[in-house]
N, C-alpha and C positions, 0 to 999 in steps of 0.2 A: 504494500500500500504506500501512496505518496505520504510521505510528513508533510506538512507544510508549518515551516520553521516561524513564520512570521505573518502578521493581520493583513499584509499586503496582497490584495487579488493579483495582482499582476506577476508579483515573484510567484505566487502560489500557483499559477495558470503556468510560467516557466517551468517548474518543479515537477509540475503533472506531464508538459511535454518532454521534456527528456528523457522520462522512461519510455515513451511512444516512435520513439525515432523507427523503429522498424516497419510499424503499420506503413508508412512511407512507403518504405523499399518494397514492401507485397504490393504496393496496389496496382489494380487492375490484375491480378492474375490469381488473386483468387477473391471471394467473396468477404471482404472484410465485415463488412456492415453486418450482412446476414448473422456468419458466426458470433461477431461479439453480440449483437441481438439473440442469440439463440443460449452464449453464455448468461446474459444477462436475467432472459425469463425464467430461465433454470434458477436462479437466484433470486425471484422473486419481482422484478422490474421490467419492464416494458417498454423497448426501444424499438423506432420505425425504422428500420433499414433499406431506405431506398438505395440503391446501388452501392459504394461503397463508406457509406455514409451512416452513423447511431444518429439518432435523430431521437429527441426528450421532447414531451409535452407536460409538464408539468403543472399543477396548479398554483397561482401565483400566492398562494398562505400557506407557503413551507416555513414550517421553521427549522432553526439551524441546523440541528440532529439528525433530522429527514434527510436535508441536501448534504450533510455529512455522509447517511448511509446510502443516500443515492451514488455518490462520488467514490464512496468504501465498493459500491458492486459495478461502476463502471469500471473500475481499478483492477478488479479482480478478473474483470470479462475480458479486458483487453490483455491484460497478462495469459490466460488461459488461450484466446486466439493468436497472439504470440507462441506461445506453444506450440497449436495448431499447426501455423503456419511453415513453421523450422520444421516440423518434426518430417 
């Protein structure tokens, strides 16, 4: 899972992309979006995957906890399609 070391959105959005550097290098050649959508309902959440693209619709009276464990299971989807992906 990301830490995020500081209150600042924008390091914290840095922090989350760094571990993602590889979704990059796959796409187009295989289904990103799908799988980490497919990690993700397995987990309990609900992502649109249009092409190679997680897509969140949220409602807008999340509180902080929720969009913590939304980010806790995007985290873990993307690392699991990572896997996917190498293996």
């Amino acid at each position: 899972m990301v830490e995020c070391s500081t209150s600042d959105p924008v390091s914290n959005r840095r922090s989350a992309r760094s571990k993602t550097d590889m979704v990059g290098e796959v796409r187009g050649s295989h289904n990103v979006g799908g799988t980490v959508a497919k990690h993700a309902q397995a987990r309990g959440l609900i992502v649109r995957p249009p092409g190679n693209l997680a897509v969140l619709s949220p409602p807008q009276n999340l509180t902080e906890d929720q969009i913590d464990g939304i980010a806790a299971i995007l985290d873990e989807s993307i690392e699991a399609t990572m896997d996917d992906v190498s293996a």
